[in-house]
mmCIF file of the C-alpha atoms, coordinates in Angstrom:
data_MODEL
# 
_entry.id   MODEL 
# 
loop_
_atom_site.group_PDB 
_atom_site.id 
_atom_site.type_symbol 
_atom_site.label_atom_id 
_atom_site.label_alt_id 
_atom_site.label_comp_id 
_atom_site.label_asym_id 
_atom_site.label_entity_id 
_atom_site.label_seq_id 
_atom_site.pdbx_PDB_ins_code 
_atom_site.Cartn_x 
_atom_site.Cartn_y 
_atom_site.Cartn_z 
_atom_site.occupancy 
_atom_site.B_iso_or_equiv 
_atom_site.pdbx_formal_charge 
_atom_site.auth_seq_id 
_atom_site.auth_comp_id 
_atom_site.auth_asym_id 
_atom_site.auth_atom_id 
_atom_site.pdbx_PDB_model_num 
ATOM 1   C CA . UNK A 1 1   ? 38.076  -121.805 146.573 1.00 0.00 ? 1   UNK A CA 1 
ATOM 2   C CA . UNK A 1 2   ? 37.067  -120.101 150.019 1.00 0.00 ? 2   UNK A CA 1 
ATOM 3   C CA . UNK A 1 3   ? 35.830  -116.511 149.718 1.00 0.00 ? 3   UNK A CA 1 
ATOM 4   C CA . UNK A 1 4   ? 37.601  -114.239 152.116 1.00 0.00 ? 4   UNK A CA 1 
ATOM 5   C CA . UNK A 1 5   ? 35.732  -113.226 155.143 1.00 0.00 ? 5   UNK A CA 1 
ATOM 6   C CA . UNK A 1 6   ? 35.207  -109.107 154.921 1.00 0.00 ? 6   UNK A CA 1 
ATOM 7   C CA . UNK A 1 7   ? 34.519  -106.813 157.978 1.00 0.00 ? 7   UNK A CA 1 
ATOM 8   C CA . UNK A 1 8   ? 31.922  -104.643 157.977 1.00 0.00 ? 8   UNK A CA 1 
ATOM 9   C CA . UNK A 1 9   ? 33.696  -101.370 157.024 1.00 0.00 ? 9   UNK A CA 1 
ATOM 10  C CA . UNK A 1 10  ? 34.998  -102.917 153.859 1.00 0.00 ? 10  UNK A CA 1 
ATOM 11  C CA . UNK A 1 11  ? 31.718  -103.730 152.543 1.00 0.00 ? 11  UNK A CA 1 
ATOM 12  C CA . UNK A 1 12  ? 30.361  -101.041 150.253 1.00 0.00 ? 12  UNK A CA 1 
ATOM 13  C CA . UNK A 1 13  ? 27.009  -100.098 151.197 1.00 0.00 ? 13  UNK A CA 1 
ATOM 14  C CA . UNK A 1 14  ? 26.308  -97.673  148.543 1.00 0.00 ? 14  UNK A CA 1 
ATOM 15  C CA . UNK A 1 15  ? 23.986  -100.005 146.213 1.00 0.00 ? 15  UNK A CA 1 
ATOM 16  C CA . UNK A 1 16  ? 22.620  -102.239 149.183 1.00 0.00 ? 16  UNK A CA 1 
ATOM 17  C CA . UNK A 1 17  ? 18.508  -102.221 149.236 1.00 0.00 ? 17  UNK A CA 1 
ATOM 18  C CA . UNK A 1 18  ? 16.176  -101.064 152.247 1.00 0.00 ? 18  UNK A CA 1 
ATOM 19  C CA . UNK A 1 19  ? 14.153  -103.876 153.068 1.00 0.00 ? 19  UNK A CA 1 
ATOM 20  C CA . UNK A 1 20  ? 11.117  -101.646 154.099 1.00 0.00 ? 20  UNK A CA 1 
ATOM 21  C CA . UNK A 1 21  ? 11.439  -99.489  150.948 1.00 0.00 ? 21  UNK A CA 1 
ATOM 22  C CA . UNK A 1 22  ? 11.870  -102.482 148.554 1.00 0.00 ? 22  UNK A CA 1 
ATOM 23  C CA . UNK A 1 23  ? 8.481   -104.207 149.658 1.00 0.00 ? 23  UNK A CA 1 
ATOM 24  C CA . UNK A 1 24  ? 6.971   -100.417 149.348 1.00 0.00 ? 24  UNK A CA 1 
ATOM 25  C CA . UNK A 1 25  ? 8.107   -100.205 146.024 1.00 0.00 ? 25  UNK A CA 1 
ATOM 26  C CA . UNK A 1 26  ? 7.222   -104.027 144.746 1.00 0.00 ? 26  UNK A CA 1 
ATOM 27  C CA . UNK A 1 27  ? 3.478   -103.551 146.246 1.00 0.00 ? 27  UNK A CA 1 
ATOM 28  C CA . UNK A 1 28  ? 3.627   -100.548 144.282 1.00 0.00 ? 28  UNK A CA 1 
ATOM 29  C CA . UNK A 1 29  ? 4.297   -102.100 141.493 1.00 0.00 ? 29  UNK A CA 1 
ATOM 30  C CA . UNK A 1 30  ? 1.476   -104.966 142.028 1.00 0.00 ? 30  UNK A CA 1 
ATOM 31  C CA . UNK A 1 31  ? -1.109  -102.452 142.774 1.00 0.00 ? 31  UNK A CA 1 
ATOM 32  C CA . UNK A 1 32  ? -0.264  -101.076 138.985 1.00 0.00 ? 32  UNK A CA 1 
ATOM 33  C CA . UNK A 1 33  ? -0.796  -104.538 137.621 1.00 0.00 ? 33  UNK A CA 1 
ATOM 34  C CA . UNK A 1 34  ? -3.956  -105.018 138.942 1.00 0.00 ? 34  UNK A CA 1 
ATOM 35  C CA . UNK A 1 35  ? -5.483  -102.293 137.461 1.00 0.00 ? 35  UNK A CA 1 
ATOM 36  C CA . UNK A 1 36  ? -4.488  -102.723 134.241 1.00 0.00 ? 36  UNK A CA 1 
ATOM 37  C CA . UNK A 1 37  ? -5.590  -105.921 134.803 1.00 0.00 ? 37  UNK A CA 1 
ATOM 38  C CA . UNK A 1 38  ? -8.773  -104.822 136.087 1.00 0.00 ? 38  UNK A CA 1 
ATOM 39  C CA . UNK A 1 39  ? -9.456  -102.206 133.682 1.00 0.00 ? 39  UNK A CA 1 
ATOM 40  C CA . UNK A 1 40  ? -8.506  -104.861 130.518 1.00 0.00 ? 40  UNK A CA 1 
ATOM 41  C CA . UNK A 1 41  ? -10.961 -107.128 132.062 1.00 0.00 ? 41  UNK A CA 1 
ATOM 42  C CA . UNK A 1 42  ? -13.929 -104.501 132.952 1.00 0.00 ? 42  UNK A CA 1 
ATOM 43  C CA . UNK A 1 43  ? -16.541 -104.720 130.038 1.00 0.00 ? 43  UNK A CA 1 
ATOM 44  C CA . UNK A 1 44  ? -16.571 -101.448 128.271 1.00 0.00 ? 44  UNK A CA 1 
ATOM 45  C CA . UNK A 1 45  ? -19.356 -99.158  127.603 1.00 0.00 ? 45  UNK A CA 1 
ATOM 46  C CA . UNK A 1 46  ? -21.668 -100.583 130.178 1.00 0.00 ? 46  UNK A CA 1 
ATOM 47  C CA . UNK A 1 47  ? -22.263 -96.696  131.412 1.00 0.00 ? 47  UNK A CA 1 
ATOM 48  C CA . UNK A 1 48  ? -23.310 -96.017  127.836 1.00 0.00 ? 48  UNK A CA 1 
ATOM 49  C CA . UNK A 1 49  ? -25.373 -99.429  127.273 1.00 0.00 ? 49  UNK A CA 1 
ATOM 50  C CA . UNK A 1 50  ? -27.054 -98.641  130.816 1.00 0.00 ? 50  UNK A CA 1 
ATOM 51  C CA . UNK A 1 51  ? -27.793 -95.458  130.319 1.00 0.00 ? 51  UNK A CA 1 
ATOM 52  C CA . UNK A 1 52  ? -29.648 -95.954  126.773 1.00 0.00 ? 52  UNK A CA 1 
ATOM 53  C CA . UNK A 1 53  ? -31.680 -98.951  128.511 1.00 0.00 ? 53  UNK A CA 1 
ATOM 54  C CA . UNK A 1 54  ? -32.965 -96.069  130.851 1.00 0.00 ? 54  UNK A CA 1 
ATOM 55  C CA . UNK A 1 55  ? -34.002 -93.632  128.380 1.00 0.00 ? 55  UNK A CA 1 
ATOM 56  C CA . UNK A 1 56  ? -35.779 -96.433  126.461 1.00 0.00 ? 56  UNK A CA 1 
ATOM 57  C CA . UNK A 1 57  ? -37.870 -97.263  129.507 1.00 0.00 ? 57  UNK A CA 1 
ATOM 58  C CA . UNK A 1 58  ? -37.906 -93.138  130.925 1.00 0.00 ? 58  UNK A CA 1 
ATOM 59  C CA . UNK A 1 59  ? -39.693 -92.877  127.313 1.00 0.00 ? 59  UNK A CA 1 
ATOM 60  C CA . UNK A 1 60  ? -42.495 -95.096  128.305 1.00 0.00 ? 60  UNK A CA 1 
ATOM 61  C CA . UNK A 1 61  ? -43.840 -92.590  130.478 1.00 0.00 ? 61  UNK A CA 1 
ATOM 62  C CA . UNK A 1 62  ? -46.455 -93.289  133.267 1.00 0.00 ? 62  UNK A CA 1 
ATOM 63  C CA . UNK A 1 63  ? -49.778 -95.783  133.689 1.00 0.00 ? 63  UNK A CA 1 
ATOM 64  C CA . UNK A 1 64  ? -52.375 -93.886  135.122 1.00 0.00 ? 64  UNK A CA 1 
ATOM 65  C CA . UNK A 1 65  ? -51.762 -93.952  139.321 1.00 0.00 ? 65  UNK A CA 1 
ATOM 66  C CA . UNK A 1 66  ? -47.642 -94.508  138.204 1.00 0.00 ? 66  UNK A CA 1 
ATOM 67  C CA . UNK A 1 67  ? -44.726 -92.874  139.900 1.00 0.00 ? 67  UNK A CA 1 
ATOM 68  C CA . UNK A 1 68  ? -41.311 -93.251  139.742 1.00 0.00 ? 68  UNK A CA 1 
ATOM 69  C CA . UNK A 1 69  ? -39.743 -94.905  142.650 1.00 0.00 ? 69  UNK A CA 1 
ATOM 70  C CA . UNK A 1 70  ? -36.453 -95.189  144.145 1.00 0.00 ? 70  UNK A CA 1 
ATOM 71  C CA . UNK A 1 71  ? -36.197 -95.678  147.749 1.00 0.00 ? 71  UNK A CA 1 
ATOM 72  C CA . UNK A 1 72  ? -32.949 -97.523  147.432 1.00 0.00 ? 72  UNK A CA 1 
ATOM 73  C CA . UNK A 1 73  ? -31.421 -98.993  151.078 1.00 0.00 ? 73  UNK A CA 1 
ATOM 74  C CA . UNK A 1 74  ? -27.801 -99.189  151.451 1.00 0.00 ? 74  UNK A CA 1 
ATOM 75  C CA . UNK A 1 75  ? -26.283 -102.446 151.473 1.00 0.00 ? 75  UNK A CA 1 
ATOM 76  C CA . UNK A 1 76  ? -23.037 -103.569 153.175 1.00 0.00 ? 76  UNK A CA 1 
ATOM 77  C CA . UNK A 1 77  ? -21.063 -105.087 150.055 1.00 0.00 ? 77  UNK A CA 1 
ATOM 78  C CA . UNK A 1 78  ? -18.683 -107.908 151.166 1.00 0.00 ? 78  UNK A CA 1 
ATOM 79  C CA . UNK A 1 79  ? -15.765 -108.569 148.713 1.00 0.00 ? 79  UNK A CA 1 
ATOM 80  C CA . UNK A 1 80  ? -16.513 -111.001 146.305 1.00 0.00 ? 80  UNK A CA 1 
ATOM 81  C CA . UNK A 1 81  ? -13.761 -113.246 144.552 1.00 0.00 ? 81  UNK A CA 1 
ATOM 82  C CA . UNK A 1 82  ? -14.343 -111.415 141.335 1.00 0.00 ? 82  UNK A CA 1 
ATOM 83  C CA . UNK A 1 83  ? -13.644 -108.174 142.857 1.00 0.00 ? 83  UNK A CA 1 
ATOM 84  C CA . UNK A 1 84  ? -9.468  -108.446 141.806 1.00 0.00 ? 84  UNK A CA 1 
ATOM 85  C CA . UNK A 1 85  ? -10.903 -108.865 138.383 1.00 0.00 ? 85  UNK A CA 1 
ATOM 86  C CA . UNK A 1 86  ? -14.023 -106.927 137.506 1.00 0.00 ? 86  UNK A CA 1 
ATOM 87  C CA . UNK A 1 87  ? -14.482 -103.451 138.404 1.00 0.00 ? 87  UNK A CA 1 
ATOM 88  C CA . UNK A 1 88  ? -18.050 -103.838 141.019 1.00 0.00 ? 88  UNK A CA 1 
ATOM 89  C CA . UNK A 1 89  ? -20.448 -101.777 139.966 1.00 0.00 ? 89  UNK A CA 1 
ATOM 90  C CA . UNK A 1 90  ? -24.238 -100.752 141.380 1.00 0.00 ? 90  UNK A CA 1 
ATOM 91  C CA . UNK A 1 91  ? -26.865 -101.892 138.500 1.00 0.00 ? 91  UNK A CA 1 
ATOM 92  C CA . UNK A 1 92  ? -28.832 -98.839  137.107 1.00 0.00 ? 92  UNK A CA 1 
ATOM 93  C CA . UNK A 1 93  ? -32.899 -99.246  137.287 1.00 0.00 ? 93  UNK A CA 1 
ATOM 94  C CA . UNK A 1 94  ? -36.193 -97.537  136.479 1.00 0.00 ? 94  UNK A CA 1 
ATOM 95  C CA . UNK A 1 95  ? -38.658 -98.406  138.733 1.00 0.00 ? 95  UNK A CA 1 
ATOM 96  C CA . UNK A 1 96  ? -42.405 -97.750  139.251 1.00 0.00 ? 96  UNK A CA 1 
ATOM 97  C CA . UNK A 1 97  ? -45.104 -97.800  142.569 1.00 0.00 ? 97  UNK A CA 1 
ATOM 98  C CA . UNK A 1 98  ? -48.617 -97.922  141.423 1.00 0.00 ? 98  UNK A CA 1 
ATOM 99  C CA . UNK A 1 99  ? -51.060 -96.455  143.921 1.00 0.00 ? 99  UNK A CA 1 
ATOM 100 C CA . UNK A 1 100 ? -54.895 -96.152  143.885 1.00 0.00 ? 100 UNK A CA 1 
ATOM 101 C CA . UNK A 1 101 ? -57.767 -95.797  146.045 1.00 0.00 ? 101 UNK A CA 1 
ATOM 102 C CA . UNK A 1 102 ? -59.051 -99.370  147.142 1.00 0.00 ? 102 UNK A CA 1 
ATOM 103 C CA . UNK A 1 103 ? -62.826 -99.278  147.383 1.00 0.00 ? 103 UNK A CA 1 
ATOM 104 C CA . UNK A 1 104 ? -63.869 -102.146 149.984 1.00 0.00 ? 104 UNK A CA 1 
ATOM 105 C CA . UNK A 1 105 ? -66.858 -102.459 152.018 1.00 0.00 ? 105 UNK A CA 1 
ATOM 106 C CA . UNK A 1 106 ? -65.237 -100.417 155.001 1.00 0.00 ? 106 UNK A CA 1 
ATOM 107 C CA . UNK A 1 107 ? -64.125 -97.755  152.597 1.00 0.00 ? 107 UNK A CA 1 
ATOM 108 C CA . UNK A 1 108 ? -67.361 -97.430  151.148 1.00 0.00 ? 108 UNK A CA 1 
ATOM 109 C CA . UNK A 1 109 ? -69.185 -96.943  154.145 1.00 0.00 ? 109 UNK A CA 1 
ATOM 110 C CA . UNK A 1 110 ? -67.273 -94.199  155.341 1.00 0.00 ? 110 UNK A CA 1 
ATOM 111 C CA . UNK A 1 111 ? -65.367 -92.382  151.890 1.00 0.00 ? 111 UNK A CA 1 
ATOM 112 C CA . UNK A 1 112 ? -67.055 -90.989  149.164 1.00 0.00 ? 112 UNK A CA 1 
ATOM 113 C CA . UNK A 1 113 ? -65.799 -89.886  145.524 1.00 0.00 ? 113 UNK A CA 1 
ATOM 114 C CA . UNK A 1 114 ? -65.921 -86.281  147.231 1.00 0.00 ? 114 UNK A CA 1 
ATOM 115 C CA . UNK A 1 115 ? -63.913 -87.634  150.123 1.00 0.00 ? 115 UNK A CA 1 
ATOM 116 C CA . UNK A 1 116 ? -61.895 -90.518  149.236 1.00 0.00 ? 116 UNK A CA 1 
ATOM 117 C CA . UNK A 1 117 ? -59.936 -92.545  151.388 1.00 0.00 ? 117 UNK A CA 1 
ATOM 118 C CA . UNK A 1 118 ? -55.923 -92.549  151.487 1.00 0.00 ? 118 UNK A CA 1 
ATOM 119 C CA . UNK A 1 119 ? -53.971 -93.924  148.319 1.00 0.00 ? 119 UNK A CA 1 
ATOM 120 C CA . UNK A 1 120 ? -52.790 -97.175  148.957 1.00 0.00 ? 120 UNK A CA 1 
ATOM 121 C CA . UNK A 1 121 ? -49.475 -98.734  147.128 1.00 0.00 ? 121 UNK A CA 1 
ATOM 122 C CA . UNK A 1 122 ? -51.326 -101.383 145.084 1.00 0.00 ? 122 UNK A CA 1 
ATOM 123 C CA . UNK A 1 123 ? -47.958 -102.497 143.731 1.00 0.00 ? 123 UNK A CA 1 
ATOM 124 C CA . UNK A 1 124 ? -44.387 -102.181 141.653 1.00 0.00 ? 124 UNK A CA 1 
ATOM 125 C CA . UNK A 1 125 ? -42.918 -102.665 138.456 1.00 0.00 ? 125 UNK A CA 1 
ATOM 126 C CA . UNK A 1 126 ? -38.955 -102.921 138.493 1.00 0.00 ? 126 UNK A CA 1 
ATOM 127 C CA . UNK A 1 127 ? -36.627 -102.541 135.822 1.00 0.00 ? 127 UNK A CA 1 
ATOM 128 C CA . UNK A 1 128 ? -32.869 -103.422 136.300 1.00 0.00 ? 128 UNK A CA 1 
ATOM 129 C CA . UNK A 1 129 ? -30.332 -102.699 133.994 1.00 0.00 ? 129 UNK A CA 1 
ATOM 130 C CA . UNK A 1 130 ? -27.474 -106.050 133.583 1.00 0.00 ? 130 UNK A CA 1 
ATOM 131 C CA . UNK A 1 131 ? -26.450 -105.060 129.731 1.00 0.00 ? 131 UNK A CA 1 
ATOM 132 C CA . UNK A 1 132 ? -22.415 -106.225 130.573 1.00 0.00 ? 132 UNK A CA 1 
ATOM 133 C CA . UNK A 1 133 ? -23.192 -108.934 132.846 1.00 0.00 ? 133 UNK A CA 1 
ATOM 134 C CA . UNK A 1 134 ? -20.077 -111.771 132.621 1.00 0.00 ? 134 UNK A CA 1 
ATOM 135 C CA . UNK A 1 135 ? -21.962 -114.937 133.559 1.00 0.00 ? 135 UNK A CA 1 
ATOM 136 C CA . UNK A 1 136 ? -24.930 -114.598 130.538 1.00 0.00 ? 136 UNK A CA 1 
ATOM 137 C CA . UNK A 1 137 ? -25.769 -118.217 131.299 1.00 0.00 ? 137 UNK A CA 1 
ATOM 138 C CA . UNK A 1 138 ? -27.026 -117.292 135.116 1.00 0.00 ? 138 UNK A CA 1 
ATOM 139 C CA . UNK A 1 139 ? -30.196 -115.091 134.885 1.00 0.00 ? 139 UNK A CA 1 
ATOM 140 C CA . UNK A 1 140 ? -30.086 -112.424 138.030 1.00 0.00 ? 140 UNK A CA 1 
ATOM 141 C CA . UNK A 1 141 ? -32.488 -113.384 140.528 1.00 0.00 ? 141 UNK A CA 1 
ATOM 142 C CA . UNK A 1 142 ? -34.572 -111.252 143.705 1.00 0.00 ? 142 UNK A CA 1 
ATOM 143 C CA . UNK A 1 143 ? -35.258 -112.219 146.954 1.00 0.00 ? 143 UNK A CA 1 
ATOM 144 C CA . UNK A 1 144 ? -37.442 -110.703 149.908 1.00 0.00 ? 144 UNK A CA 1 
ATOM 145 C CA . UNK A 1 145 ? -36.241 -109.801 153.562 1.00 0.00 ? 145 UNK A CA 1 
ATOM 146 C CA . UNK A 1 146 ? -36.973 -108.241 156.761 1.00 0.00 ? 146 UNK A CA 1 
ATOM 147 C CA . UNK A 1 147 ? -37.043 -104.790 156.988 1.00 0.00 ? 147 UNK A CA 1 
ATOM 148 C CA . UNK A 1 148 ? -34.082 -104.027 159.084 1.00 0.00 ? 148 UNK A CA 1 
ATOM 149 C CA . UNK A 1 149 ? -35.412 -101.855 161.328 1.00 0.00 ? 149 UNK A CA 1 
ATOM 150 C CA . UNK A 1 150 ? -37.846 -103.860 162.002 1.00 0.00 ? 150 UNK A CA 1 
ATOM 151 C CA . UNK A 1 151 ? -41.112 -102.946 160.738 1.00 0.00 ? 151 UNK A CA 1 
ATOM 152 C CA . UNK A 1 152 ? -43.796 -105.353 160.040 1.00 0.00 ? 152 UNK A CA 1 
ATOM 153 C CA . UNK A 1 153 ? -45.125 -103.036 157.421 1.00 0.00 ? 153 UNK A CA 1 
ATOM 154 C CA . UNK A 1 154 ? -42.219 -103.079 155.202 1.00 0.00 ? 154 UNK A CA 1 
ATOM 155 C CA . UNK A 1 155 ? -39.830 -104.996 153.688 1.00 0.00 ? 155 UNK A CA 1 
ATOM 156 C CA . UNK A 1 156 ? -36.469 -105.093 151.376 1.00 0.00 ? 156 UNK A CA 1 
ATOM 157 C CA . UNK A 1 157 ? -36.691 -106.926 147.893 1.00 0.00 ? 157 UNK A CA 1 
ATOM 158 C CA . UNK A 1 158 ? -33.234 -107.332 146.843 1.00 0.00 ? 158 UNK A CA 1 
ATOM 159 C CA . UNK A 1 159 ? -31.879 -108.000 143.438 1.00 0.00 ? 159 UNK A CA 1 
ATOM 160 C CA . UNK A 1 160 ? -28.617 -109.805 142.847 1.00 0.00 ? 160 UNK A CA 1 
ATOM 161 C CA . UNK A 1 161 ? -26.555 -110.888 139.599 1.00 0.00 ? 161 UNK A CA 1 
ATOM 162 C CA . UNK A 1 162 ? -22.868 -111.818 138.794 1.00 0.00 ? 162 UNK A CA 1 
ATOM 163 C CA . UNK A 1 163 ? -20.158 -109.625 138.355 1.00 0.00 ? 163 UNK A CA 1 
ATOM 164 C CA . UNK A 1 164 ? -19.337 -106.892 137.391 1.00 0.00 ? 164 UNK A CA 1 
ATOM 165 C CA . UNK A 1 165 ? -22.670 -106.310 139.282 1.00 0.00 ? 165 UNK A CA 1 
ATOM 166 C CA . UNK A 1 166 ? -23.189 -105.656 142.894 1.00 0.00 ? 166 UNK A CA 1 
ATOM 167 C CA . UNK A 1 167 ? -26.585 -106.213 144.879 1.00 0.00 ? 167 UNK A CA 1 
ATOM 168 C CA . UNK A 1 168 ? -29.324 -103.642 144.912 1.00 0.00 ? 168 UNK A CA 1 
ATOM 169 C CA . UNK A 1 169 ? -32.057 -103.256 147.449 1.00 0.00 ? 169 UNK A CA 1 
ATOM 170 C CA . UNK A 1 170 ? -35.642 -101.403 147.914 1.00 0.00 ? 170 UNK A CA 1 
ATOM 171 C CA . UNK A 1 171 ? -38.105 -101.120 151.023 1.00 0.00 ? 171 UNK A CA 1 
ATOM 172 C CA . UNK A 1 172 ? -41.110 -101.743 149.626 1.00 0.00 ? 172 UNK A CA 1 
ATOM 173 C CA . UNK A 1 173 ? -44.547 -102.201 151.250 1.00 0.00 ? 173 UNK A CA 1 
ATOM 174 C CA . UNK A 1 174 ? -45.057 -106.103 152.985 1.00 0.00 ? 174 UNK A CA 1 
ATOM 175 C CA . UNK A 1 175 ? -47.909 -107.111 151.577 1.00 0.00 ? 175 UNK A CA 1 
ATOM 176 C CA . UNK A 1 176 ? -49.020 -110.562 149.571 1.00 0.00 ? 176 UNK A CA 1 
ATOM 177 C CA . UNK A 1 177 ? -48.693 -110.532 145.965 1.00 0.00 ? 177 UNK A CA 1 
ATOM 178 C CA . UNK A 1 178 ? -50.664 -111.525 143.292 1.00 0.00 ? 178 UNK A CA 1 
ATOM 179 C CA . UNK A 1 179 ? -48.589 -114.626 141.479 1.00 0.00 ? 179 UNK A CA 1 
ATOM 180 C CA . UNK A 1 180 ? -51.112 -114.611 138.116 1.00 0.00 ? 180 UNK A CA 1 
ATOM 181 C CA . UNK A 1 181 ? -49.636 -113.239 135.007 1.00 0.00 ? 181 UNK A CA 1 
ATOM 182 C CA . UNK A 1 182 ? -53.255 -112.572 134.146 1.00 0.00 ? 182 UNK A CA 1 
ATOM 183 C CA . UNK A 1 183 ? -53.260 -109.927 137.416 1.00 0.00 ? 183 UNK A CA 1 
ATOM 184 C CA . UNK A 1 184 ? -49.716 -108.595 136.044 1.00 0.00 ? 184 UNK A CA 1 
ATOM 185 C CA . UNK A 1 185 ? -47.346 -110.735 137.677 1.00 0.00 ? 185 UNK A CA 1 
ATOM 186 C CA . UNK A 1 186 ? -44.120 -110.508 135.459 1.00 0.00 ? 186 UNK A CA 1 
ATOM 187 C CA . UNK A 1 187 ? -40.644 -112.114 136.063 1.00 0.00 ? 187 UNK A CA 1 
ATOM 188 C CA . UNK A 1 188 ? -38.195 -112.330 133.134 1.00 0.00 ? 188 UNK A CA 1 
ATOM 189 C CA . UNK A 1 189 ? -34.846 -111.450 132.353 1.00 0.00 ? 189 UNK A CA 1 
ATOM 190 C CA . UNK A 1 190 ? -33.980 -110.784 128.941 1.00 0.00 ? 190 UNK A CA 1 
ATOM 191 C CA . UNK A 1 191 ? -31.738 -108.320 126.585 1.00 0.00 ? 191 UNK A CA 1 
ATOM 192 C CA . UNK A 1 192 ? -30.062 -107.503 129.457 1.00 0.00 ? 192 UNK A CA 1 
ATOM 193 C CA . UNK A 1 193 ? -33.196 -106.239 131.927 1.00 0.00 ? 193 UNK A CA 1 
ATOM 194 C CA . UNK A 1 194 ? -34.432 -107.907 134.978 1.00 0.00 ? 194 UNK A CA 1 
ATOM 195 C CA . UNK A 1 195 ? -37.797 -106.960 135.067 1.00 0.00 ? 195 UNK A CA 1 
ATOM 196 C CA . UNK A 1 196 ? -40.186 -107.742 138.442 1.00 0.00 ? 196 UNK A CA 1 
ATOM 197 C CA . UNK A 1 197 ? -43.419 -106.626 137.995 1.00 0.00 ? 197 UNK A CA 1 
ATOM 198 C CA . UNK A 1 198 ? -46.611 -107.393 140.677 1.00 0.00 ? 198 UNK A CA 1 
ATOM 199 C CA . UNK A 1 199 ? -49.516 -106.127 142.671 1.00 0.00 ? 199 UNK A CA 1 
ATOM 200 C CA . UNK A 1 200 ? -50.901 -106.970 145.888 1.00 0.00 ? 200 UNK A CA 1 
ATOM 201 C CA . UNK A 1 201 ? -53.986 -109.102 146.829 1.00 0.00 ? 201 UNK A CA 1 
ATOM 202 C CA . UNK A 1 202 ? -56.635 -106.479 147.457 1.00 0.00 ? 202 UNK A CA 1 
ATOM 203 C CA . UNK A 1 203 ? -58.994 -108.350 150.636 1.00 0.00 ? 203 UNK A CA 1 
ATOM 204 C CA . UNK A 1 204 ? -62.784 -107.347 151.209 1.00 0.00 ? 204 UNK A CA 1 
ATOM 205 C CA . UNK A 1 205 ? -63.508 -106.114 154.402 1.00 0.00 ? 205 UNK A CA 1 
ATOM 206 C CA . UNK A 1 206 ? -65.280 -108.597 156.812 1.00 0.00 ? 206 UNK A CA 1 
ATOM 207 C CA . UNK A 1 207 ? -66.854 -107.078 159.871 1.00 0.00 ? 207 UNK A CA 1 
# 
């Protein structure tokens, strides 16, 4: 059998598919898929879970010399290769800066009680929030950098984790910490909160 050979006006054009519109249509249709996909992957409730590990903390209130602190710095996110199947999300924190007045020899010479020197940041306490975090095994995990800008006074302290977290970073003041758990020094991640904790090395004043 040998299929006769048709001219153009006899073919009938009437259910024949536009190429362009097709491949609109199918990536349409993907697009849908993912986010189902995504959104049947996504843990649930981690807005709700978050959200009560921030009261809880909120409710501890404030150590004498305590503030609340959040000077978060923007990060550029690069696309990870759970981002097709986790909806990325920024972790939620409560953080704290401890200041104080730092009483060396120089600052004893020339402050008094009456006229005390500046407040100095004497250290942090962070508290980040990883209650739906896929990869329980893998304990998030901080790191320090360069101030982008360049300071030499400052610096970032970023905190990272596995999905369905993104990173989070703070500029923070660049000075040497104190590593003893006996001077506060606290690094543990548990129940689902990263928490950081230090304070500087305080230096006598030499001449």
């Amino acid at each position: 059998y040998s299929p006769v050979l048709l001219r153009a006006s006899q073919v009938d054009t009437s259910d024949a598919v536009d190429a362009a519109e097709d491949a609109r249509q199918v990536e349409a249709m993907r697009g849908r898929v993912r986010a189902r996909s995504m959104e049947r992957m996504a843990p649930r409730g981690d807005g709700d879970a978050a959200d009560s590990l921030l009261t809880d903390e909120a409710k501890k209130g404030m150590d004498s010399g305590e503030a609340r602190f959040s000077f978060e710095i923007p990060l550029e996110q690069k696309v990870a290769w759970w981002h097709d199947k986790y909806r990325p999300r920024k972790p939620k924190y409560f953080n704290r800066v401890h200041t104080g007045y730092e009483w060396n020899k120089y600052n004893q010479t020339h402050y008094d009680h009456d006229n005390p020197p500046p407040k100095m940041v004497q250290g942090y306490k962070f508290n980040i929030f990883y209650p739906d975090l896929i990869e329980r095994n893998v304990s998030p995990s901080y790191l320090l950098l360069p101030d982008p800008s360049g300071a030499k006074d400052t610096c970032l302290i970023r905190f990272r984790a596995g999905p369905p977290y993104e990173d989070i970073a703070f500029k923070i003041v660049n000075r040497e910490w104190e590593n003893s758990h006996k001077r506060g020094f606290r690094c543990r991640f548990e129940r689902g909160i990263l928490q950081v904790y230090f304070n500087f090395k305080r230096y006598r004043y030499r001449r």
